[in-house]
C-alpha positions as CSV (number, residue, x, y, z in Angstrom):
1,X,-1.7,-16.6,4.8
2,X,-3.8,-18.2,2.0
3,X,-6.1,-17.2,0.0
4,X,-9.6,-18.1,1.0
5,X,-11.1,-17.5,-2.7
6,X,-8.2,-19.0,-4.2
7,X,-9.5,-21.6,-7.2
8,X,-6.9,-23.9,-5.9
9,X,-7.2,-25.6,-3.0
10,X,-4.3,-25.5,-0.8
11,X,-3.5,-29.7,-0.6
12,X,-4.2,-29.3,-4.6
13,X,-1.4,-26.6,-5.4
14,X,1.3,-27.7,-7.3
15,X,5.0,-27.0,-6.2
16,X,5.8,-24.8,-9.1
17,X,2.6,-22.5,-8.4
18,X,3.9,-22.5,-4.3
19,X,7.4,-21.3,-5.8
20,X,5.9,-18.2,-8.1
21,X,3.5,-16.9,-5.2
22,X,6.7,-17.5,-2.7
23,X,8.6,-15.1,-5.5
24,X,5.9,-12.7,-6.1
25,X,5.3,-11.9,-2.0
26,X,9.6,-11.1,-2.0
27,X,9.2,-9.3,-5.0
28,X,6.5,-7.2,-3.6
29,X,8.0,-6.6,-0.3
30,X,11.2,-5.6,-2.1
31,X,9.3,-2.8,-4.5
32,X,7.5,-2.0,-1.2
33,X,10.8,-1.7,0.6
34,X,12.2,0.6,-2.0
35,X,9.1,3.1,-2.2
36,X,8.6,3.2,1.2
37,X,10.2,7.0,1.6
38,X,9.2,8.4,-1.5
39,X,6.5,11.3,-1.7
40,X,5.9,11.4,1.7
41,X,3.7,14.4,1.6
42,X,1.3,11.6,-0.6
43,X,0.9,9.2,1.6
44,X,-2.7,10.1,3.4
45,X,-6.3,10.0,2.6
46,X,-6.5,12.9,0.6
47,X,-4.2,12.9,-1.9
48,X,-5.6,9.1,-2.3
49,X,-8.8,10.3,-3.2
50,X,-7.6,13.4,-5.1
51,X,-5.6,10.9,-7.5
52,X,-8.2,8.7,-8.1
53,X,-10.1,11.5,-9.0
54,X,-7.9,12.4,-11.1
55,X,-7.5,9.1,-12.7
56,X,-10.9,9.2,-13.1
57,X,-10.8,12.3,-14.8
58,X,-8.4,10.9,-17.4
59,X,-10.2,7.7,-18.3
60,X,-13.1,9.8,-18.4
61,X,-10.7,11.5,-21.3
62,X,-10.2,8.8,-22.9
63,X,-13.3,7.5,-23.5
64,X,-14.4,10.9,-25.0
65,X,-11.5,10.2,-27.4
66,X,-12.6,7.0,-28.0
67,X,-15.9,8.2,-29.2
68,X,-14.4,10.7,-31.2
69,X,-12.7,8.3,-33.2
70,X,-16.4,7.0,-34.8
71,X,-16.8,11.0,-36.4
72,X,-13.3,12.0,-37.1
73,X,-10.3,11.0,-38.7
74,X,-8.7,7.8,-37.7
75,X,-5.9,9.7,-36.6
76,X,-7.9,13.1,-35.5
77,X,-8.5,11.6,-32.6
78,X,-4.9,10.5,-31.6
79,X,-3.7,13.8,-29.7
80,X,-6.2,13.7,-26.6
81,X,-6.3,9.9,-27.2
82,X,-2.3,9.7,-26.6
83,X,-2.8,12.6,-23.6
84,X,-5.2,10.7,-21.7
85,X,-3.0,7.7,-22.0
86,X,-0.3,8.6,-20.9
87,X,-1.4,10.9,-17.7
88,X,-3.3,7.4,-16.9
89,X,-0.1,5.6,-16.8
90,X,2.0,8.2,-15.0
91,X,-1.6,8.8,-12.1
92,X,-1.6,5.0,-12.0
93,X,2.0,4.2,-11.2
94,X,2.0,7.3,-8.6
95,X,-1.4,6.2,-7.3
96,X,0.4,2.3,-6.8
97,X,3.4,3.9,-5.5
98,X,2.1,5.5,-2.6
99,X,-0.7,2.9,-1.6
100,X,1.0,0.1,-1.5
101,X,-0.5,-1.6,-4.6
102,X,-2.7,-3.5,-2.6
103,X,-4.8,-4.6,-5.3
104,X,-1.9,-6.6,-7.2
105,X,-0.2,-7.3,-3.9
106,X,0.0,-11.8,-3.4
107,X,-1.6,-13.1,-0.6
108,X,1.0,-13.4,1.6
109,X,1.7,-9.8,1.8
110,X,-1.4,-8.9,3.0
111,X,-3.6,-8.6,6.4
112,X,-7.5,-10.0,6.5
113,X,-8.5,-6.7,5.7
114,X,-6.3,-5.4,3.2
115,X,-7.3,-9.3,1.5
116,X,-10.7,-8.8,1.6
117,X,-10.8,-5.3,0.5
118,X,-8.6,-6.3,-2.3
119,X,-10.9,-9.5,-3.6
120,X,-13.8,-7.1,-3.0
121,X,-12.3,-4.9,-5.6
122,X,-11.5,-7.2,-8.3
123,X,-14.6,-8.7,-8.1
124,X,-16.3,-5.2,-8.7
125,X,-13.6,-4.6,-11.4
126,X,-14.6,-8.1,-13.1
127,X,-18.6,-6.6,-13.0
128,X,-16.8,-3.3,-14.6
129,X,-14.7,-4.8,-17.3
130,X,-17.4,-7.7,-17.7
131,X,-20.4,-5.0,-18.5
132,X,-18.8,-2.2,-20.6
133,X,-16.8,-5.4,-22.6
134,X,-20.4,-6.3,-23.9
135,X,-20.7,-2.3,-25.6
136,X,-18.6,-3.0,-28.6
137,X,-20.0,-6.4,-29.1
138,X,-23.2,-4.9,-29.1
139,X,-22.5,-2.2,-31.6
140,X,-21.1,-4.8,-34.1
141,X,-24.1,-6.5,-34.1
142,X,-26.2,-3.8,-34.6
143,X,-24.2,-2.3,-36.8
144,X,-23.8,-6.2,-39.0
145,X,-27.6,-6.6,-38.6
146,X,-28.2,-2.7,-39.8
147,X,-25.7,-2.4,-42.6
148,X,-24.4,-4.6,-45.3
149,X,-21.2,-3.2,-45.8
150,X,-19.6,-1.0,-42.0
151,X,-17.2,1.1,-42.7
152,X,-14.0,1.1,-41.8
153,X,-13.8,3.9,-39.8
154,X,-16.4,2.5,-37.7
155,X,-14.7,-0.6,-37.0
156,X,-11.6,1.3,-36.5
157,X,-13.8,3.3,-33.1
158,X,-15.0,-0.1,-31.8
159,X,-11.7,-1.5,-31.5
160,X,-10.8,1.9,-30.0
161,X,-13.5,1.9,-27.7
162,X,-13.1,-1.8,-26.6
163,X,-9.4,-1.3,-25.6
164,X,-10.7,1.4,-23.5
165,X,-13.1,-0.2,-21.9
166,X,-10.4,-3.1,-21.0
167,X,-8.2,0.1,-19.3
168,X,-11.1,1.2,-17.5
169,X,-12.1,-1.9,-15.8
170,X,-8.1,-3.0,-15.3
171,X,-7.7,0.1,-12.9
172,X,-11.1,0.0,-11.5
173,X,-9.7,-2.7,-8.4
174,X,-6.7,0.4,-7.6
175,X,-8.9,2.8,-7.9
176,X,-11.0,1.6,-5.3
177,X,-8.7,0.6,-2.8
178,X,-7.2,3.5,-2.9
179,X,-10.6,5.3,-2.3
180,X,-11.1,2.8,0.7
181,X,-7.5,3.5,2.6
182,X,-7.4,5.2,5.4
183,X,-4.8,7.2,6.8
184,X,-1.5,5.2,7.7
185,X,-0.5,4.8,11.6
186,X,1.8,8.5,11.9
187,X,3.7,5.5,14.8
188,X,5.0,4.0,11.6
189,X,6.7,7.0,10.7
190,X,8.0,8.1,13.9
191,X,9.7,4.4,13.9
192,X,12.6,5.1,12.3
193,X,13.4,8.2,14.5
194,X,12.6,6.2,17.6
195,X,15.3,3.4,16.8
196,X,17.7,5.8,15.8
197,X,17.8,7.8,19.5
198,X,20.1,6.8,21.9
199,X,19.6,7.1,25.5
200,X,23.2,8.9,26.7
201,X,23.1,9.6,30.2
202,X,22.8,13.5,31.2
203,X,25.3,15.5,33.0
204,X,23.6,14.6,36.3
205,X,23.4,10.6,35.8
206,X,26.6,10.5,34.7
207,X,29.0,9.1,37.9
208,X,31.9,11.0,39.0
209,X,35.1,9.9,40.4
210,X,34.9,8.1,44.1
211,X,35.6,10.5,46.9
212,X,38.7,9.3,48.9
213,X,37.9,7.5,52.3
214,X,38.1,10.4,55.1
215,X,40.3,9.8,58.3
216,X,39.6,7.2,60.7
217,X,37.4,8.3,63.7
218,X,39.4,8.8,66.8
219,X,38.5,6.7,70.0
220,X,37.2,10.1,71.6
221,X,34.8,10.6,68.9
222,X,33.1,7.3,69.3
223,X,29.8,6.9,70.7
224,X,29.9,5.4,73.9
225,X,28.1,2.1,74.9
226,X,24.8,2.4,75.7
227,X,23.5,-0.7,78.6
228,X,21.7,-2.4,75.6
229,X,25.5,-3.0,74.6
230,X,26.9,-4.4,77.8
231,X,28.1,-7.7,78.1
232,X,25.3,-10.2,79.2
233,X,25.8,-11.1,83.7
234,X,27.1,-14.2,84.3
235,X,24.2,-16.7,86.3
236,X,24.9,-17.5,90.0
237,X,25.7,-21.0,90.9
């Protein structure tokens, strides 16, 4: 399907931008393909939530670093700053892994409501990333208007703090559309497991060898003729 909010109209797209969206939806159905069985146990409501929580949790982390980084030592700050990071990487390719990625997924991949909850979420992410992007800018003004000379260190913590602002609004779109899955159909799990049985017949379906044909019935044995079998009577002249 296309993509209703697309910049490009559809009659306007060039062949070369057809091609890489063509490419992206097998590339995504492959990756989808190959994570399809793992961490099963992962795979419902729940533990969506409880990872975004805890992605939460880290970014929240992070920007405590980040804000460390304007009192400390430039590299004071590095240890949580390099935790944080890196349990946000490993949450958010987990958290991908076992939704789907919906929010990076192409167009063509997706139903009408896994689209529109995924435009939905990048446009709140864009609000995100748009509004916290304008808190460094801020502080170097004040801080240029304020001050002749700014130190060093604190220009070190802005350009901290603006790189974590970009992370933060980046996985605000997975984040929510993770928050907004529900739990898959269980009929897609049992799928497999219904393909792969085999109807064999049962002991009592199965036939058995024909029986022989008995003996003839003896003339003696017959039934005889009853008056509705006698021959009709020939008509008078």
């Amino acid at each position: 399907m296309t993509d209703p909010h697309s910049a490009i109209p559809e009659h306007a797209q060039p062949q070369s931008w057809r091609r890489y969206e063509n490419w992206r939806a097998r590339r995504y159905e492959r990756l989808l393909a190959k994570n399809a069985t793992r961490w099963p146990r992962l795979r419902n409501r729940r533990w969506f939530r409880r990872l975004v929580v805890l992605l939460a949790m880290f970014l929240l982390l992070l920007l405590v670093a980040a804000v460390i980084a304007f009192f400390t030592n430039e590299w004071l700050f590095f240890i949580p700053y390099l935790v944080s990071l890196s349990g946000i990487l490993a949450t958010l390719v987990l958290l991908k892994t076992v939704t789907g990625s919906v929010a990076d997924a192409p167009v063509s991949a997706l139903d009408e409501i896994q689209l529109a909850q995924r435009n939905s979420a990048r446009s709140i992410g864009y609000l995100v990333l748009f509004t916290l992007s304008f808190i460094p800018f801020m502080m170097l003004i004040v801080m240029g208007s304020a001050f002749t000379l700014v130190s060093g260190r604190n220009v070190y913590g802005i350009g901290v703090l603006l790189i974590t602002t970009t992370l933060i609004g980046t996985c605000t779109p997975t984040m929510l559309t993770s928050w907004w899955m529900a739990d898959p159909d269980p009929e897609d799990f049992d799928q497999l497991d219904e393909f792969g049985e085999t109807s064999a017949p049962t002991v009592e379906e199965q036939p058995g060898p024909a029986d022989p044909p008995g003996p003839p019935t003896p003339a003696a044995t017959q039934p005889h003729p009853t008056a509705h079998d006698d021959p009709p009577t020939p008509a008078t002249w």
